[in-house]
C-alpha distance (Angstrom), angle and dihedral (degrees) to the residues before:
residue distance angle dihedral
X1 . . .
X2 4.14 . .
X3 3.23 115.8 .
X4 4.02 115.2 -101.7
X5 4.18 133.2 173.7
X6 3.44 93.5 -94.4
X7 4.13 88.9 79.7
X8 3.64 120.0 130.5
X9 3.74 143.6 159.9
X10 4.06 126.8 44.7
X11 3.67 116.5 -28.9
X12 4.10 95.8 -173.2
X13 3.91 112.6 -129.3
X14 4.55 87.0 -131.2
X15 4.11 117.3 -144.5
X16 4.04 112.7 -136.4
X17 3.78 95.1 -117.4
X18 3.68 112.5 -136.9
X19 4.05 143.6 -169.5
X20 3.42 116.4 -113.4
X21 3.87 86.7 -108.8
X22 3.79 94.9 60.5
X23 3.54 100.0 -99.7
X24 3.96 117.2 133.7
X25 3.86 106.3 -104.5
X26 3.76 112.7 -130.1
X27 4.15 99.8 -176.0
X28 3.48 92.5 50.1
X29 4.18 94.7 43.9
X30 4.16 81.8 58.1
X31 3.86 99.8 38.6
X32 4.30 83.9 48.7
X33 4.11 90.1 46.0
X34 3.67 88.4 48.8
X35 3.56 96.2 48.7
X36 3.55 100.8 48.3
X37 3.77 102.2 44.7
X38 4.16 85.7 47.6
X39 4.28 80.8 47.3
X40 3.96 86.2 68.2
X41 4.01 99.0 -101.0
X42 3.71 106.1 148.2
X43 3.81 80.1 -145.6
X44 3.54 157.5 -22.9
X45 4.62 136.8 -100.5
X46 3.36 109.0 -151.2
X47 3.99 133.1 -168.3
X48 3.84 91.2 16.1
X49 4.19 122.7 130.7
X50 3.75 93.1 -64.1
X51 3.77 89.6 48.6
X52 3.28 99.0 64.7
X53 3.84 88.5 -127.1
X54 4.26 89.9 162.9
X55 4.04 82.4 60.4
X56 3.72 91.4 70.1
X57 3.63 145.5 76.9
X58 3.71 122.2 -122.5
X59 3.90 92.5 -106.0
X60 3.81 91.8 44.8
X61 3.90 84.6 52.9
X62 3.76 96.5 57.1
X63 3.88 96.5 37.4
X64 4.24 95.9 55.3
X65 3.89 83.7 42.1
X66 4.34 92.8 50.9
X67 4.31 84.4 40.0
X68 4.24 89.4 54.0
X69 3.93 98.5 31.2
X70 4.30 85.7 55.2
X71 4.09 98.9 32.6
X72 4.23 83.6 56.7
X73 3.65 99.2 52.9
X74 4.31 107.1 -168.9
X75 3.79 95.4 5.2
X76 3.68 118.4 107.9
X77 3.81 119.6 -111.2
X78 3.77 120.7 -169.9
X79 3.53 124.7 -160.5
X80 3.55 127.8 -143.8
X81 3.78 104.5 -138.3
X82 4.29 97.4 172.4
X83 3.42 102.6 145.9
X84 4.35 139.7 158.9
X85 3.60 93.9 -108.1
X86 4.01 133.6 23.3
X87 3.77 94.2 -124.3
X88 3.66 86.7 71.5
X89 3.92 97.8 38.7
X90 3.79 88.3 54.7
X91 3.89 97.5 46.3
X92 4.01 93.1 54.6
X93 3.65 87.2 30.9
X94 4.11 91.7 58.3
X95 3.64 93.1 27.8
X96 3.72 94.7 55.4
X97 4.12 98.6 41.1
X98 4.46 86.3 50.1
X99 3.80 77.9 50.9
X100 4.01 93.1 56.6
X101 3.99 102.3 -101.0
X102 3.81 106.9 152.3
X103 3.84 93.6 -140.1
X104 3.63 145.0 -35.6
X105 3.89 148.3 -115.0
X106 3.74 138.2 -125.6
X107 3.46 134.5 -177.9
X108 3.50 125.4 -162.0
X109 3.68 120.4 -114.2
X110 3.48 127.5 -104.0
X111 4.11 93.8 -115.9
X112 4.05 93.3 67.4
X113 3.78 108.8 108.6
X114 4.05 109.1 163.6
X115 3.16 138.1 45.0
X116 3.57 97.7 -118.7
X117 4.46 81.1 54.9
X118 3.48 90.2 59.1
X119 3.78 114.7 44.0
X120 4.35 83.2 44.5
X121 4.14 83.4 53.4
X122 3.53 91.3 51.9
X123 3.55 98.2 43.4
X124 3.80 93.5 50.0
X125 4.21 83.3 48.5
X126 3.78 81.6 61.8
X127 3.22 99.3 56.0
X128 3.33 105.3 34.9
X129 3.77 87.2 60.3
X130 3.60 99.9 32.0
X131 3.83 133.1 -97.3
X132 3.71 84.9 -111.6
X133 4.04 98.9 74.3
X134 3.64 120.3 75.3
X135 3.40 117.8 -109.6
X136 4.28 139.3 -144.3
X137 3.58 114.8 -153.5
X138 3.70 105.0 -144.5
X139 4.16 114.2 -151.7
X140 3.73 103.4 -177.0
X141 3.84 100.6 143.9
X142 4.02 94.2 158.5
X143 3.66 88.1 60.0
X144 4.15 110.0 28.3
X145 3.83 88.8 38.9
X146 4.45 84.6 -125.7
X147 3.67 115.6 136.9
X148 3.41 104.1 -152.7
X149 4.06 109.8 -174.7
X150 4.09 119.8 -155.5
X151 3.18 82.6 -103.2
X152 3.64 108.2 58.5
X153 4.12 85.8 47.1
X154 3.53 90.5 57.7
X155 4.03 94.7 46.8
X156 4.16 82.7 55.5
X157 3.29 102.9 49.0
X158 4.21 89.4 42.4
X159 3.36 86.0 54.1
X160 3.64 104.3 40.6
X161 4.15 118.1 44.6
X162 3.91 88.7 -170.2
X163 4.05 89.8 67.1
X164 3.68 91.9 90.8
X165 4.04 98.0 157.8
X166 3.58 141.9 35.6
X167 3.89 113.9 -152.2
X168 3.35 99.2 -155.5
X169 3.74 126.4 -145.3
X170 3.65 116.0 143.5
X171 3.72 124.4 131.3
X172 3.00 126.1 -115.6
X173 3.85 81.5 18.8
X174 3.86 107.0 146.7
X175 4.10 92.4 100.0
X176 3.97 84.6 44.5
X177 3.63 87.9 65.6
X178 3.99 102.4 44.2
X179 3.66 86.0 48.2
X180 3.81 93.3 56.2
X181 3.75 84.8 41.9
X182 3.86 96.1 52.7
X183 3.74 90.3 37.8
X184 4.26 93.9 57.3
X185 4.42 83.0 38.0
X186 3.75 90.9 62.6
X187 3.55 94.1 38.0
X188 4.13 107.6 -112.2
X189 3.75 86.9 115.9
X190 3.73 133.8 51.3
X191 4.20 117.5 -127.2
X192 3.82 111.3 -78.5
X193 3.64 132.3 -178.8
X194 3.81 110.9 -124.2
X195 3.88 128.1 -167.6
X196 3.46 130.0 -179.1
X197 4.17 125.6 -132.9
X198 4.11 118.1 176.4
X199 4.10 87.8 119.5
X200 4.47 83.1 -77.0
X201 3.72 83.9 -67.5
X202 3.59 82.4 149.5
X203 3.79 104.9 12.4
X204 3.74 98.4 126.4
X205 3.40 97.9 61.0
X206 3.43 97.5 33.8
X207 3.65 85.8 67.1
X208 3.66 96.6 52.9
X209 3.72 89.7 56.4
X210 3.31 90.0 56.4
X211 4.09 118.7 -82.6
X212 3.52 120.3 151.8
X213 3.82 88.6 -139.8
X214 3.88 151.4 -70.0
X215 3.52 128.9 -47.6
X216 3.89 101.1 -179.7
X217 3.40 136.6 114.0
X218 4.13 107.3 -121.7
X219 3.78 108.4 160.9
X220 4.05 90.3 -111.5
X221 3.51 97.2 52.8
X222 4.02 84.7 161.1
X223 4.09 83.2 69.8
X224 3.75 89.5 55.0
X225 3.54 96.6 51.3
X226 4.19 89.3 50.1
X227 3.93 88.0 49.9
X228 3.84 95.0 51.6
X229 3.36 79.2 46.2
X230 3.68 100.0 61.4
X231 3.23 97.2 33.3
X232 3.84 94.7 56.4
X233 4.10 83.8 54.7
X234 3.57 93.3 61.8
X235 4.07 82.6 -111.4
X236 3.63 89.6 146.6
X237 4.04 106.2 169.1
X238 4.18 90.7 36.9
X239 3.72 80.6 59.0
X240 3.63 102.7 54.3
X241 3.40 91.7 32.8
X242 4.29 93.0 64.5
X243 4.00 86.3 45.3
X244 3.99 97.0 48.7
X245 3.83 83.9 55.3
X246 3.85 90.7 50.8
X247 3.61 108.3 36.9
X248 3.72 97.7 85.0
X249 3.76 85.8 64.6
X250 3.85 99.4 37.0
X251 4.13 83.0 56.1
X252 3.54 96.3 50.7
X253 3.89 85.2 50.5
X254 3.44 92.6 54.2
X255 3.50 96.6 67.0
X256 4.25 118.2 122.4
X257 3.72 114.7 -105.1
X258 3.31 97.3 5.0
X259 3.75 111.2 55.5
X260 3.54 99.7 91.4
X261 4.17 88.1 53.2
X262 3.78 88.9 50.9
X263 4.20 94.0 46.9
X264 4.41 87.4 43.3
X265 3.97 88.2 56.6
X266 3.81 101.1 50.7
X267 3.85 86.7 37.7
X268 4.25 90.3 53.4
X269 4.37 83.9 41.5
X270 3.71 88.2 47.0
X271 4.16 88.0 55.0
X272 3.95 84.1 -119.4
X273 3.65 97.8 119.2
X274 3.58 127.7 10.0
X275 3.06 106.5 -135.6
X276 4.78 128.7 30.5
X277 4.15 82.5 -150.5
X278 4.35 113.3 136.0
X279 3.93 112.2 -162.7
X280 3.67 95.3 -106.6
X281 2.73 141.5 -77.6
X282 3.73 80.1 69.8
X283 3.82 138.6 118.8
X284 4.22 127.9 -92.0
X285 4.05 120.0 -152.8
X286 4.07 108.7 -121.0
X287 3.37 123.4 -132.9
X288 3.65 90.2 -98.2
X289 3.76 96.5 53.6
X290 3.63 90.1 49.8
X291 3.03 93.7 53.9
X292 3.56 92.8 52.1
X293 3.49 85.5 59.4
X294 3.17 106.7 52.4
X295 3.93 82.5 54.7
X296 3.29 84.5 54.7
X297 3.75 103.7 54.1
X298 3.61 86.6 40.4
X299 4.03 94.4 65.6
X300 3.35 88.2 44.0
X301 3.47 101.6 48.5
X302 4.16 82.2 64.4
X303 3.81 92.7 76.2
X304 4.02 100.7 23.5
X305 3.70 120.9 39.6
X306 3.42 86.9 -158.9
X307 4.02 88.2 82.9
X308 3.88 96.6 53.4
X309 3.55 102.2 106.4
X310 3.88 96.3 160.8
């Protein structure tokens, strides 16, 4: 059950659920698993951004990733393994691939200025891990402040056959992925699996040029399996259609320092996870914003049912 470049579908960016008090909540972790594997996710990435994964101790790390990996059975959990130092990025790494993970995630960090600094970082990554584990390539530059051209992703994954997936989140980033396309069509670059994060801000036409789905963490991850879905039929309009009625929702989401707070509530109203709590430090929803939305969910909930919480 590694994880290869023929991926596709939603591979849901997974919260750590905690109690109010802090502690790691192991109910909700199972009842979220559940629910998102029975959504249609062909599986699940755990301790990345939105999981708090800085929040946790090394032991906590490897214990929520053993929990998820055995509650999900067949489906394909990747671990995000960034870390400050290798020593660390190989122990989870290891540790999480004995425990049944199908591959893992790095991002690069935020020191890496040239291209030259980045493909060496990645290549030490490889073998600091081993060339053995399966590897996500993590292009975030609006977050990790790493410019990574199309050119410098196709340099890692020539040189490394364990970088079998690009999560994709630049922005703007729809030329990114043609030029990756073009580059594996006239044979420069070897076949990679590439999904796309930014909440699905731009999902739907990240699929037309040519993603092989979502790996993002929107609080209806069901509707991102649906739109890959249509999309992947050639149901262009149905596609577009689902998103328009989303987007107001996915863009409030978005929002810096607050995102995960908004995605935690509709998860807890959704029955997902019991409780929206972040370890601190970690952001709360004001009364306005939840107010917001609940108006929100409420205009939603007009078009898909799945949004009418009571």
């Amino acid at each position: 059950m590694r994880l290869d470049e023929t991926a596709k579908g939603v591979y849901v960016i997974a919260p750590t659920p905690f109690h109010d008090d802090g502690r790691i909540d192991e109910a909700s972790t199972d009842r979220m698993t559940d629910f998102f594997l029975e959504a249609g996710c062909e599986g699940m990435t755990i301790l990345g951004v939105m999981g708090e994964a800085p929040k946790l101790d090394q032991a906590e790390s490897l214990e929520i990733s053993r929990r998820i990996i055995r509650r999900a059975g067949d489906a394909k959990i990747i671990v995000g393994v960034s870390a400050p130092g290798f020593a660390a990025m190989r122990a989870l790494a290891r540790g999480s691939m004995d425990a049944g993970a199908a591959g893992v995630m790095i991002a690069p960090p935020s020191t890496l200025r040239t291209d030259d600094q980045i493909v060496t970082y990645y290549a030490q990554a490889v073998q600091a891990i081993g060339a053995d584990i399966p590897f996500v390539l993590q292009d975030y530059p609006l977050l990790f402040q790493v410019q990574m051209t199309p050119g410098v992703i196709r340099r890692i994954v020539q040189d490394n056959p364990s970088c079998v997936m690009l999560k994709h989140e630049d922005w703007p980033g729809l030329e990114k992925i043609s030029t990756l396309r073009g580059y594996t069509a006239e044979g420069s670059m070897r076949p990679i699996s590439i999904l796309c994060g930014n909440g699905g801000l731009f999902l739907e036409f990240e699929m037309e040029r040519g993603a092989d789905g979502a790996m993002t963490g929107y609080a209806f991850p069901d509707m991102l399996v649906d739109l890959v879905r249509l999309s992947a039929a050639g149901q262009r309009d149905a596609a577009h259609d689902l998103f328009d009625a989303h987007l107001p929702l996915i863009r409030y989401e978005q929002q810096f320092g607050i995102g995960l707070a908004v995605r935690k509530y509709v998860l807890a109203r959704r029955g997902i996870i019991g409780s929206a709590a972040q370890r601190a430090p970690g952001g709360k929803l004001g009364a306005r914003a939840v107010a917001e939305v609940e108006y929100l969910l409420a205009r939603l909930g007009r078009t898909d049912a799945r949004a009418r919480l009571g």
